[in-house]
Residue, then its C-alpha position, 0 to 999 in steps of 0.5 A: x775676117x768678114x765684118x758686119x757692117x755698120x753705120x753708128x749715130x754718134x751725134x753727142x755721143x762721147x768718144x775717145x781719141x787716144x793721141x795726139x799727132x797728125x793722124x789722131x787730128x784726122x780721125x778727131x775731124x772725122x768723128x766731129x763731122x759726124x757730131x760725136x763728143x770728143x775727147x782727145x788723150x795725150x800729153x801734147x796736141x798739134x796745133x789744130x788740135x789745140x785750136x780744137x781743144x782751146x776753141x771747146x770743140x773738143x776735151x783735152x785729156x793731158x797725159x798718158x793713158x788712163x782706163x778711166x778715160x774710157x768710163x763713158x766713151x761709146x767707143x774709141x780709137x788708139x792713134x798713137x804711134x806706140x804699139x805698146x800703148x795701143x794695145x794696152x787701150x785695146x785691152x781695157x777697151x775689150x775688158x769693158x765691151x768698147x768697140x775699138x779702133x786701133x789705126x792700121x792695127x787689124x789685129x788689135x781692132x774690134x771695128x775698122x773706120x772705112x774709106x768713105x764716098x760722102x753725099x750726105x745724107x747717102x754714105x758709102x763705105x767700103x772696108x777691106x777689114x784693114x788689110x788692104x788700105x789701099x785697096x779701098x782707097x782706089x775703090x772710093x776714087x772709082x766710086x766717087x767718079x759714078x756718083x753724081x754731086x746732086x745726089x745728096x740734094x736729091x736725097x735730102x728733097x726725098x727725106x723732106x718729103x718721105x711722109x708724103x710720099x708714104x701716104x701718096x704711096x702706101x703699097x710698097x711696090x707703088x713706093x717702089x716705082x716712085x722712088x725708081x721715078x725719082x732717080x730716073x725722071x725729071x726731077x734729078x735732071x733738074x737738079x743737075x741744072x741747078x733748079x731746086x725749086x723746080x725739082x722740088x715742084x716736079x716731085x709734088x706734082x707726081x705724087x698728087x697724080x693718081x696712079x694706076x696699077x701698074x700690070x705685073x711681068x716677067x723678064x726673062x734673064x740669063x744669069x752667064x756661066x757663073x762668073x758675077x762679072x760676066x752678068x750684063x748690067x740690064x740683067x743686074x738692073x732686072x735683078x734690082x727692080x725684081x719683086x721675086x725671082x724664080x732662079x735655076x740650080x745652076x744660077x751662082x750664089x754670088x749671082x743671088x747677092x747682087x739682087x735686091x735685098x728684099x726680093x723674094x727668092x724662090x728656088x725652081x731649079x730642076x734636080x736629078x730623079x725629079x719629074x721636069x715635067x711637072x717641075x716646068x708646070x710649077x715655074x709657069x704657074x708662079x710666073x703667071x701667079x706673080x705677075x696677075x698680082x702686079x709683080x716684077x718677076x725675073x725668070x733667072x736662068x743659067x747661061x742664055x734662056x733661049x740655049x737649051x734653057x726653055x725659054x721659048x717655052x716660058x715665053x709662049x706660056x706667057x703670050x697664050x695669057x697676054x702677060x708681059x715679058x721681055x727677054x735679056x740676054x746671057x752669056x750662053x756656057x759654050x762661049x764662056x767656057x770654052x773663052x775662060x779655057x783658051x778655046x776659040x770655037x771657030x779659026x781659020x785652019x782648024x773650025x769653019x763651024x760651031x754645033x750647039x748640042x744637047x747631049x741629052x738626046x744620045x740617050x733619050x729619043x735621039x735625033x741628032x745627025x750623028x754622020x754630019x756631027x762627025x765630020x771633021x773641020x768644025x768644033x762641037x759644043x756638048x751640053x749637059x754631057x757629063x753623064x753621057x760621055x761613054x755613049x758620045x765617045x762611042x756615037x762619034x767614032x761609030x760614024x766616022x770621027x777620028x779617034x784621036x780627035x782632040x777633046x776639052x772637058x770644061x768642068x764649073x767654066x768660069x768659076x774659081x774652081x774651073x778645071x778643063x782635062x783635055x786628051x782624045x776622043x777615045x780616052x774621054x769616059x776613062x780620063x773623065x772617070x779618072x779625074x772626077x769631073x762631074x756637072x756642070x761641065x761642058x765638052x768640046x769636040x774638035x781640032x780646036x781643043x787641041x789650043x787648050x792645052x796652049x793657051x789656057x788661061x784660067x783654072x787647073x788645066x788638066x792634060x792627058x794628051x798623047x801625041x799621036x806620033x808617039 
């Protein structure tokens, strides 16, 4: 079940609580802190209950459950310790559209309450639809503990100040920047010296600073194989500060939705049959385009730029008309792939050394030192090699590499749906044929992929390997 999230204004709002025990009194607290008018239904109240109802914060509605109760209840929540009777309020909830919680009932839930990180007026909430409680809970522990306490202060000194700051700043972009200030600059390292009035200065006299216009840029970042936790937190903070981002095919969705909201996405990868040529000429002049406008533009790239991902390229297009760019790093596919498939790329008694390859050149105007590629004691990394597997095969054991070379055939490496076949060299086309594997996929070549088959790890494993003793 996926919930949409939502935060709702309760503030004199009516909302019912159905019980009267120690958790019915914890969810009564919660929903007073948010200014909620609460009634509470039940034949008896614990004591802070009653000190609640005898004080008038709250109204005591005495008894069993009645339907009537909800009559102008925004929404309510069932915490007593009968099923029966919890699902006898969510069913008249539902007859009337009342959102309803029923505590550590999923099921006969229309809205979860979640486990919350509280810096008001900054509120984080994290939910596991009810079925991980626990889960949650250890999530806002984590949470809490990267959260600075000065981050409510700062947050009420900006809302006291966001119609200033609207009218110092009325470019969004320019907005932006201030608010990336705020969190970053001097005014928050005041605050956590305990100097409110001197924050408080400090913001006032930005804003009546005039500004420049900031040039527009390009950041080169490589987004990984695949995998969001692979992605380095410079790249996850260039993707939050990005105006648009100019993303490849091969960049995961799951990748996407760790950018900025608001940023605009626009998709540059290149496909089979397309002319990249031409496709290459767009992505430079929407780089150049965006940053002559001011912009932060990430250039978000499949694995490493500067690995068969034309970075270098994109880079001097950029140098030749004197725009900004800086490069961050990815995790190239050679290194995750063969790491989430149980493959070291180098060790003592089997690879001395690693070859980078491009297997686009086995069937394009083909440079490559086949000879020194097939030498034995080192491991060959093939990019972009599913198409051409037949002609790799082939070349390799044209020019001298054993046949029964081990081989691994890394398809979607580091994604859930990983699948790594190994087997021999001079059963590669067939095996690979056989069991579907399609791009993007990485092949390795070499005595190492033998380990594969020990010490995978991740994904289906798939072995097609005949000892040659056999």
């Amino acid at each position: 079940m996926k919930l949409f999230p939502l935060f709702a204004d309760l503030n004199q709002r009516p909302v019912l609580v159905v019980g009267g025990g120690a958790v019915a009194s914890r969810k009564t607290q919660a929903l007073l802190e948010a200014g909620a008018r609460v009634s509470v239904g039940a034949p008896q109240l614990t004591a802070d209950l009653a000190a609640l109802a005898a004080g008038g914060r709250i109204a005591h509605l005495a008894g069993a459950f009645q339907p009537d109760w909800l009559d102008d209840a925004w929404l309510v929540v069932a915490a007593t310790d009968d099923r029966v009777v919890n699902a006898h309020v969510s069913r008249c909830a539902e007859a009337r559209r009342i959102f309803c919680n029923v505590v550590d009932d999923p099921a006969l839930s229309s809205f979860q309450v979640p486990s919350i990180v509280d810096r008001s007026p900054i509120t984080v909430a994290i939910s596991s639809a009810g079925v991980a409680p626990v889960l949650a809970r250890r999530l806002r522990e984590r949470i809490e503990s990267m959260f600075d306490h000065t981050l409510a202060p700062l947050a009420q000194l900006a809302a006291r100040h966001r119609a200033a700051i609207r009218a110092a700043r009325p470019d969004l972009g320019a907005r932006r920047r201030f608010y990336d200030w705020l969190l970053d600059g001097p005014v928050a390292s005041l605050l956590r010296q305990a100097r409110p009035a001197d924050a408080e200065a400090a913001l006032t006299e930005e804003l009546e600073t005039p500004q420049m216009v900031p040039p527009g840029s390009v950041v080169l970042v490589g987004a990984g194989p695949g995998d969001p936790g692979l992605l380095t937190l410079r790249a996850l903070r260039a993707l939050n500060e990005a105006d648009v981002i100019l993303y490849d095919r091969l960049v995961s969705p799951d990748i996407l939705a760790m950018a900025r909201r608001d940023a605009e996405r626009v998709d540059v990868g290149k496909h089979p049959g397309e002319d990249h040529h031409a496709t290459q000429t767009r992505i430079h002049g929407l780089m150049a385009d965006n940053a002559r406008l001011g912009r932060r533009v990430v250039r978000l790239k499949g694995g490493d730029a500067f690995i068969f991902g034309r970075g270098g390229e994109e880079l001097q297009f950029l140098r030749a008309r004197n725009i900004r760019y800086e490069v961050v790093p990815g995790i190239t596919a050679a290194l995750a792939c063969a790491a989430h498939a149980g493959i070291p790329l180098t060790h003592r008694a089997h690879a001395q050394s690693v070859h980078l390859v491009t297997a686009h050149s086995s069937t394009e105007a083909d440079t490559l030192d086949w000879p020194a590629l097939a030498g034995a004691t080192q491991t060959l990394a093939f990019y972009m090699g599913v198409g051409q597997l037949d002609a790799l095969a082939r070349r390799l054991i044209q020019h001298g590499r054993d046949p029964l070379t081990p081989f691994a055939l890394v398809e979607n490496g580091s994604r859930p749906q990983q699948r790594v076949l190994t087997g021999q060299l001079e059963d590669l086309p067939r095996l690979a044929r056989a069991h579907g594997i399609h791009a993007p996929a990485m092949l390795f070549v070499g005595e190492v992929a033998r380990l594969g088959d020990e010490l995978h790890w991740f994904g289906q494993h798939l072995s097609e390997r005949v000892d040659a003793t056999t």
